[in-house]
N, C-alpha and C positions, 0 to 999 in steps of 0.2 A: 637386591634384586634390582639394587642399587642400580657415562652417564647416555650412553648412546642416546636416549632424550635427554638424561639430567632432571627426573622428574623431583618434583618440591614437594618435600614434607607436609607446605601449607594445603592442598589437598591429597592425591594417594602419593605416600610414599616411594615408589616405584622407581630402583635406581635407575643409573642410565640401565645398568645392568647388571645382575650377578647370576653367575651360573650356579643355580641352585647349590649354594654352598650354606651358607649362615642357616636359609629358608630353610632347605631340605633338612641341613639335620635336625632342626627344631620341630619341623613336621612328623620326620621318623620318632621324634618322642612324643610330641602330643599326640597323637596318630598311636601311638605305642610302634743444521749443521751450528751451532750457539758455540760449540767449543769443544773439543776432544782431550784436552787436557785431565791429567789423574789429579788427585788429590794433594798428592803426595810433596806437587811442585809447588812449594810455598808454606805459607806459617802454618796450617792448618796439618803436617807431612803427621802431625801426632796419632792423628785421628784413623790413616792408612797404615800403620806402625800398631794401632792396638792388638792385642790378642784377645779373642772371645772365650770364655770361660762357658763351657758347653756344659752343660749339668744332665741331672732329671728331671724332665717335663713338669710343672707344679699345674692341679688344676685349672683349667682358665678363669679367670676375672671375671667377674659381670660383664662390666664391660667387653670381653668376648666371646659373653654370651653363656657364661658359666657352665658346669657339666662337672665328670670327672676327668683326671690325669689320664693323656691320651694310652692305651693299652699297648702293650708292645705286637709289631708284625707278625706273623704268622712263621716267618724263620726267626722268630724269638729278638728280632732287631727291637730294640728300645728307642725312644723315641731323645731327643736331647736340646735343650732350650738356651738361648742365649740373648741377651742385652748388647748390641752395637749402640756406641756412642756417634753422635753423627748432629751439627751445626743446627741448632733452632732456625738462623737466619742463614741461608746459604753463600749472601750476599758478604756476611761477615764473621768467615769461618774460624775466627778466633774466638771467636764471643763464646756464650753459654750454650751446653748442649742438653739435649734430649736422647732419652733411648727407645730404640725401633729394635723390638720385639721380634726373635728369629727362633726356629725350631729346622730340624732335620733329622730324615733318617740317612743312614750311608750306607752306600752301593754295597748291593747284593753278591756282586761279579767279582772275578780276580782283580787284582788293585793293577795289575796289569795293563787293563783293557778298560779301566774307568777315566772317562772322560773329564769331570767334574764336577760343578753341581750345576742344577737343571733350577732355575727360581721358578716358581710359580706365583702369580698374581691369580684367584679367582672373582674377580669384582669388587662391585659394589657402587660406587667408592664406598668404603665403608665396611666390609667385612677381613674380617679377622682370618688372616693364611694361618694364624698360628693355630686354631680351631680346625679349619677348612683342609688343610691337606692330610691332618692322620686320618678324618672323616672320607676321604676320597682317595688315599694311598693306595689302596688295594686297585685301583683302577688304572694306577701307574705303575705300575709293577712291573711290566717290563720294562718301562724307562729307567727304573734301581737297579736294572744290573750292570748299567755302565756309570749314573750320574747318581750323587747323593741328591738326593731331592729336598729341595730349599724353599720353607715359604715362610712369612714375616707379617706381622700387624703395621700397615704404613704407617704416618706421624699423623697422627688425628682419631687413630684406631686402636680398638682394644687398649693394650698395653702401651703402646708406643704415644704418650702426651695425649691420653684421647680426648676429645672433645665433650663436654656438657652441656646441654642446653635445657634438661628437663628433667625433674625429677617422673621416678614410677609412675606414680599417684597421677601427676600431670599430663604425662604419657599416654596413660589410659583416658582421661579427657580429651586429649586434645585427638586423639583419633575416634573417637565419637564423635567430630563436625560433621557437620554437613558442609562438603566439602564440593557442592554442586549447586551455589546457591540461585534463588527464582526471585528474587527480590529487591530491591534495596536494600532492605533491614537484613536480609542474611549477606546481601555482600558488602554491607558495612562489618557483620560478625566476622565473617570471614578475613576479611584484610586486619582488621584489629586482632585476630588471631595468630594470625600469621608475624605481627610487629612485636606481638608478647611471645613467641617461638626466639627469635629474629633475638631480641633483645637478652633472651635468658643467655642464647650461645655468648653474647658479647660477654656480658655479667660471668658467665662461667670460667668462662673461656679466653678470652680478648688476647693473651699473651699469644696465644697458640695461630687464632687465625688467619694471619697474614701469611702464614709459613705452612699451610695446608694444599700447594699448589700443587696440582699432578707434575711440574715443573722439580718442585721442591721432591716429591716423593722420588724421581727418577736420579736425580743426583744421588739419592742416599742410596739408588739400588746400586749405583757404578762404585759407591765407599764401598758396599757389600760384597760388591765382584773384588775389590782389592782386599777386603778385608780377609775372604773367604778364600784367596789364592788361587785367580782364577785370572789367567789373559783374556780369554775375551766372557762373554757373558753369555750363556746357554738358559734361552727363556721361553716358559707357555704361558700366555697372558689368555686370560680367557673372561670375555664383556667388559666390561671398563679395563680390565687389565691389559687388554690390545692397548686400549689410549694411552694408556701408561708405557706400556712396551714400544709405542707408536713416535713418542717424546722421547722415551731414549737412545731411539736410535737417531734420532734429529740431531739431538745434543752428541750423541757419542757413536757416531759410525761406523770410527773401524775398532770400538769394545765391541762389536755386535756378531757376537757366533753363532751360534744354530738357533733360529726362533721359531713359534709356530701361535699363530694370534687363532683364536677360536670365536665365535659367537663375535661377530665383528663389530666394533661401533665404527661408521661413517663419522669420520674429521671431518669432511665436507659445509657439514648443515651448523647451522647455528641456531641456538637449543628451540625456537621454536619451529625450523624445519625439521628437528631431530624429534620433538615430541608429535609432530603430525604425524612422522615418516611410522613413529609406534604405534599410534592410534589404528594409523591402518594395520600394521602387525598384528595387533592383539584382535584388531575384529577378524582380522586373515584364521589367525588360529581357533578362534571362536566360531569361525564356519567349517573349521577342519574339526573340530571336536564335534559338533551336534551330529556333520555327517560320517563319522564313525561311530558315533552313537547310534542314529539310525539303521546304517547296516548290520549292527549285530543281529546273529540268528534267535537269539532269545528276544530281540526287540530291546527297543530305548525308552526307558519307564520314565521321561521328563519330556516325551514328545513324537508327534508321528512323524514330522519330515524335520530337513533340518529348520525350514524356516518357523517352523512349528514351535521348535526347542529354542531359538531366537526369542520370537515372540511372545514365551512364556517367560524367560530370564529379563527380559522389557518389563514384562508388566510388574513381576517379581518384584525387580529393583524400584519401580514406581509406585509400589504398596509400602517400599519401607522405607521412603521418602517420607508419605505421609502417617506411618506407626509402625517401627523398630518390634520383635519379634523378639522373645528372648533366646539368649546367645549363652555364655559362659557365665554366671548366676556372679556379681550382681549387674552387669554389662548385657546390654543390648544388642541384636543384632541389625544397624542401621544398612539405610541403602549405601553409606559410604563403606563399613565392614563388608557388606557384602560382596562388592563391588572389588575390591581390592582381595578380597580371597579368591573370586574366578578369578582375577588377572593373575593370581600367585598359581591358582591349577595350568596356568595354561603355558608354564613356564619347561612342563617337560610333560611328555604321552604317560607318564608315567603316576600322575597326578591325575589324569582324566576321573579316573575311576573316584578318585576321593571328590572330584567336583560332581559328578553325577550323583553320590551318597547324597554329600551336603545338598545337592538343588531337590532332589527328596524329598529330604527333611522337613528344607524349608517354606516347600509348600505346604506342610504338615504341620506348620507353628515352631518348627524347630530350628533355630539358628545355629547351633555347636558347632558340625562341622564346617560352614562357611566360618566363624570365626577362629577356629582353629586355624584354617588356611592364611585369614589374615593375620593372625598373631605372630607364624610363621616369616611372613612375609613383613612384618613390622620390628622383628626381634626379641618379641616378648616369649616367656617360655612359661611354665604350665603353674611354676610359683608367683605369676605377676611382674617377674625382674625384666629387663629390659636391658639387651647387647644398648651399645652407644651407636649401630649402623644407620639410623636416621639422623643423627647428630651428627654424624661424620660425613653422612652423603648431601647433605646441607651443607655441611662447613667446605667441603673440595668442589662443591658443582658451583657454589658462590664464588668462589674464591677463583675458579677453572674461568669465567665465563664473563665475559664484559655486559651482555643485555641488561637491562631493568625493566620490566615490563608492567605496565601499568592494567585497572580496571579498563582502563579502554583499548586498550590495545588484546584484550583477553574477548571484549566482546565482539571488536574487530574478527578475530580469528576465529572467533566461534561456529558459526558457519559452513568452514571450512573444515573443520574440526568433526562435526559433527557428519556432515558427508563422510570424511570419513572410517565414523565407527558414529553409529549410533547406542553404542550402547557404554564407550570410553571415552568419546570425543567429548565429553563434559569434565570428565576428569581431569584429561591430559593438558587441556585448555586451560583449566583453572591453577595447575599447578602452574603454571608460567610465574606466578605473583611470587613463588615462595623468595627470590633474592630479592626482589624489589625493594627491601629497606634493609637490606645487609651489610655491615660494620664496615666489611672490605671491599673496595671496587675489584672486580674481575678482571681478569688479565684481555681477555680475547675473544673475538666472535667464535671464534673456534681453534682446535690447537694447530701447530705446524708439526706436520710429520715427514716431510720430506726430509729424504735419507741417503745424499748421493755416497756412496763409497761402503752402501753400508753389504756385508752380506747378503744372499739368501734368506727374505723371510716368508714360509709358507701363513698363504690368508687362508682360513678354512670359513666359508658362509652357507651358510643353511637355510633352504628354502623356505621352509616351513617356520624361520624363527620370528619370534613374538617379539621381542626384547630389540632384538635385534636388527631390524630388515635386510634382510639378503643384499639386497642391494648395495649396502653398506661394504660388504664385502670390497667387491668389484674397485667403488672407490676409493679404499684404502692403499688396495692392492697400486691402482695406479698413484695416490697420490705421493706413496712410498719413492719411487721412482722405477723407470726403468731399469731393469735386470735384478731391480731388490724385492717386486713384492708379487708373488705368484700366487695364483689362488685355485684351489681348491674347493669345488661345488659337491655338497652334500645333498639330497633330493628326497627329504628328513622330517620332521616335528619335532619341537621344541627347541630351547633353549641353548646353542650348541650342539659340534657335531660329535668330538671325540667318545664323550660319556655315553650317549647313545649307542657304547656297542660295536655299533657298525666295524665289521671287519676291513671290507673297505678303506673307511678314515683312519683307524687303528695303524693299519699297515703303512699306509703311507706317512702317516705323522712321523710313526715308531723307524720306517725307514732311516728319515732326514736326520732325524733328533740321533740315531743309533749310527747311521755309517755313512751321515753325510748325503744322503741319494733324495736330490729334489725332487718331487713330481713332472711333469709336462704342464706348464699353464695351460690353464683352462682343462682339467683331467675334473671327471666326474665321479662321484658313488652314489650308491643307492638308484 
């Protein structure tokens, strides 16, 4: 949920962004131009020369988040997994490799009329495609009747060389901080926290993290296009996976066939304009939920108007600051849990209703479903285990981002922060720290995505997005370049626009992606 902020572990986990992929289906169970050259040219031609050995699905890993063996489609299509080999260090493609974790189903349509495959990235940094797309397939269904649909665990994820930084047990402490500290002595805890976070990744991990770069992961997606037999690359990147998709078309222009970026992250900002730009999002949606709350005809059981419903979630969160509520037995539900399960409801309209149960509740003494939403939101599932997506959205938003941002530069911002969102701007603020004593320096204040040469890629930004700001959109679109990045306004709630339905979005994506047919920049829905 992973970086359009790039938010730190060291307080709410909150990626840049994921489009309810990892969260959602955890909550439906607790719930019940760098160089265009291929691969190929040079010592490394072995690697574009392999053949993938396409099996059957094995249940996922912990690591991605566990469950069973994804079930077959509804026309009986079987689901089929594969290991690509692909360079730990890019830089030195003979060296030792890793494998990046792939799964797909194959086009539905006559082999005639099929295009290729279609990748899918749905966020994070940090969650598992190899989970994420049989959980969301039914929702691309028309897109299989022309393209097999292809989605993969990056290198830091799931399957693919994941990343460690904590065990279970530790897991569940460390998101118990208080992650919004009033003091000295809690922001001494807090940065000492955050260095024993910081430190386990190295201890775990250290081989892996220098080669975690959204940079790194984009090259292996262009091995994948060669590997998978495909001229150019047919891709829907949707919240961090636009920035992913946003760097490949930079590095690789004219690999670039039909793309469609959803739930936008802004290249623009550098992560502390990018965690403002959210704060304001999340309080945006927070005032779009209370006032759909209140207009219901049955009336809104958490408050009379919406500033009413605000003001009560205020105080809410300022009683469990000072005494945590119990939650999931033997865990508490803190103002930090708390706090991080509305920011997980407000990620689709579709959640609203689970955040009005749990604020209930929890005027009632009862934590559950707030904690539910953040466990959701954190990767943990209903046995206590724990996906590796906070470990991973650490190890690529470090590794992504040159800033270091200090205790003082957090209170510098504070201020600012809290204008605006009073009720996130403490959060967002304090996650700034989470790199600040991270093993690997950052590549860059933010990525390059300019893409002269590259095709048509449709922007789709949603007014109403949380994760995301609309605005993001916009500048994607231009920073792409001229004639390459066209956008698409959604006039929407939540998290992305495709999965919301919308006929609209639907059509138009499903056009481009299916017969080529771009929209009109600047075309609207909803």
């Amino acid at each position: 949920m992973a970086s359009d902020s790039r938010l730190r572990a060291a307080a709410l986990p909150w990626p840049r962004a994921t489009a309810l992929t990892t969260a959602a289906v955890l909550l439906a169970a607790l719930l019940a131009g760098c160089g265009d050259d291929d691969l190929s040219t040079g010592a490394a031609s072995s690697l574009t020369a392999q053949t993938l050995d396409w099996t059957a699905c094995p249940a996922p890993d912990q690591a991605e988040g566990g469950g069973g063996a994804p079930s077959p489609l509804p026309n009986g299509t079987t689901w089929e997994c594969a290991t690509m080999r692909a360079p730990l260090d890019w830089n030195r493609p003979q060296g030792s490799t890793i494998g990046i974790a792939l799964i797909r189903a194959r086009a539905s349509g006559p082999a005639s009329e099929r295009i290729g495959s279609l990748v899918f990235n749905f966020g994070g940094p940090g969650g598992s495609g190899v989970t994420s797309l049989p959980a969301f397939a039914q929702d691309y269904a028309a897109l299989r009747t022309r393209y097999d649909l292809v989605s993969f665990d990056p290198r830091g994820v799931g399957r693919s060389a994941p990343v460690t930084c904590k065990t279970d047990a530790q897991l569940d402490t460390f998101f118990q901080q208080d992650a919004t500290p009033d003091n000295s002595t809690e922001r001494t805890q807090l940065v000492q926290r955050t260095r024993n976070f910081n430190a386990g990744c190295e201890r775990n991990s250290g081989e892996v993290l220098p080669h975690v770069r959204t940079t790194d992961a984009a090259r292996d997606i262009d091995l994948m296009r060669q590997v998978l037999g495909d001229a150019k690359l047919h891709y829907f990147g949707i919240s961090y996976g636009t920035e992913l998709g946003a760097v490949y078309a930079h590095l690789f222009p004219r690999h670039v066939g039909r793309a469609v970026f959803d739930g936008v992250v802004d290249p623009t900002q550098n992560p502390e304009e990018s965690a403002l730009g959210q704060a304001k999002g999340f309080q945006l949606a927070l005032g779009n939920f209370a006032e759909d709350c209140v207009s219901k005809p049955e009336g809104c059981p958490i408050g009379d108007t919406p500033q009413d419903v605000e003001n009560r979630i205020a105080k809410l969160l300022d009683s469990l600051d000072r005494k945590p509520i119990p939650g999931i037995a033997p865990r508490r539900l803190t103002q930090t849990a708390a706090t991080n399960g509305i920011a997980q409801s407000l990620y689709s309209k579709d959640f609203w209703e689970y955040l009005t149960e749990g604020l209930e509740q929890a005027y009632d003494g009862d934590g559950r479903v707030l904690m539910v939403l953040s466990d959701a939101m954190n990767g943990r599932n209903e046995n206590g285990r724990y996906s590796n997506i906070t470990s991973a959205n650490m190890a690529i938003n470090c590794a992504d981002e040159k800033p270091r941002y200090t205790v003082a530069d957090v209170q510098r911002a504070l201020p600012a922060f809290r204008a605006a969102s009073p009720l996130f701007g403490d959060f967002l603020a304090w996650g700034m720290i989470g790199c600040t004593d991270w093993a690997v320096p950052g590549a860059a204040n933010h990525p390059d995505v300019s893409a002269p040469g590259s095709a048509p890629i449709l922007v789709v930004g949603n007014t109403g997005d949380p994760a995301t700001p609309y605005e993001g959109a916009r500048r994607m679109a231009e920073a792409l370049g001229k004639g390459v990045g066209v956008q698409l306004t959604f006039k929407g709630q939540g998290h992305g626009a495709y999965d919301s339905k919308d006929k609209c979005v639907q059509s138009k994506v499903n056009a481009y992606l299916l017969n080529g047919t771009i929209p009109k920049a600047g075309a609207v829905c909803g």
